[in-house]
N, C-alpha and C positions, 0 to 999 in steps of 0.2 A: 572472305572468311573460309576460304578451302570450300563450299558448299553449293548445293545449286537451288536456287529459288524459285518457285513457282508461287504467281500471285492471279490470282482470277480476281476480277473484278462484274459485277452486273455495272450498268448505268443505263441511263434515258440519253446521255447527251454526250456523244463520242469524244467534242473535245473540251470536256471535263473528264473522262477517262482517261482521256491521255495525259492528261496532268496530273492528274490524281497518281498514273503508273509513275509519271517520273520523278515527282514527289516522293515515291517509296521506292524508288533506286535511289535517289540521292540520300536519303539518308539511311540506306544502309550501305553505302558507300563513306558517308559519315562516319557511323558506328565503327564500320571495319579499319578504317585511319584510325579512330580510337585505341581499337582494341587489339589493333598489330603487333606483337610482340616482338618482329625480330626485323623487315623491313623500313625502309623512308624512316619519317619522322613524326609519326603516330605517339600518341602519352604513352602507351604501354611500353613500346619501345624506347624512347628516351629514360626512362624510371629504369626500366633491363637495364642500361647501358650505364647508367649513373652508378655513382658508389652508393652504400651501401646509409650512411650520414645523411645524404642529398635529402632535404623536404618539399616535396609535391603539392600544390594545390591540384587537385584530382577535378575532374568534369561529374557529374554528378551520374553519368553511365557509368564512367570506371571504378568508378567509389561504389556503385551496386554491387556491381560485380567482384569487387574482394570482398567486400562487407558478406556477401553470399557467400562466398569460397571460405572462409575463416569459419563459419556458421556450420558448414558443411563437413570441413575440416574436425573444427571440435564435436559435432555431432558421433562423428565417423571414427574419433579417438585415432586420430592422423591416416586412417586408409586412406579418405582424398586429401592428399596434399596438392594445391593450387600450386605450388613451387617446383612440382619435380618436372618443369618444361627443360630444362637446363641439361636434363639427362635423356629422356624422347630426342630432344635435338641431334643427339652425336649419331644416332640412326638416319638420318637427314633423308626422312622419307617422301619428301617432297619435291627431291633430286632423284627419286629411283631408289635411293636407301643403301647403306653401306654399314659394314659390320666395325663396332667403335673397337678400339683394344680396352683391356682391362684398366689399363692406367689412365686412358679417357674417362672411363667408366668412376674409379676410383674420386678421380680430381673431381666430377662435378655433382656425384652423391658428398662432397661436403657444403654444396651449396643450397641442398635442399634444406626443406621441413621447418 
């Protein structure tokens, strides 16, 4: 998920610690296959990649999280739009970043909002 995770744990019994740790990498490892928008073959990414028709049964993490974003969205009278990834992307800042041209820009604010 682009970020970095620190998890402290106390225990009594090291190897219940230790499983307990990998228990909480594995499922946000999990989460993050869910919630990939543009790599592998993650829900989030499959739904980006489908047309626009395509109907989803969603996992009940992803379905939070637009359910939240849509909430957030109308709360905010569209300042957050959950949709405008599509135009951050042509900046592809996760390559070192690159400057998009106008007509990049143009073509993928029609796919917002």
């Amino acid at each position: 998920m682009s970020t970095i995770v620190t998890v402290k744990i106390y225990v009594n019994d090291e190897t219940e610690g230790k499983e307990f740790l990998k228990n909480v990498f594995e499922e946000a490892k999990r989460i993050e296959h869910i919630m990939e928008p543009l790599k592998g073959d993650g829900e989030l990414q499959r739904i980006n990649s489908s047309s626009a028709d395509t109907w989803w049964k969603m996992s009940p993490e992803l379905k939070t999280v637009i359910d939240r974003s849509v909430l957030f969205y109308e709360k905010s009278g569209g300042a957050f739009d959950p949709t405008i990834a599509s135009v951050e992307w042509l900046w592809d800042f996760d390559k070192g970043g690159k400057l998009p041209s106008q007509t990049e820009i143009d073509e993928a604010l029609k796919t917002i909002g």
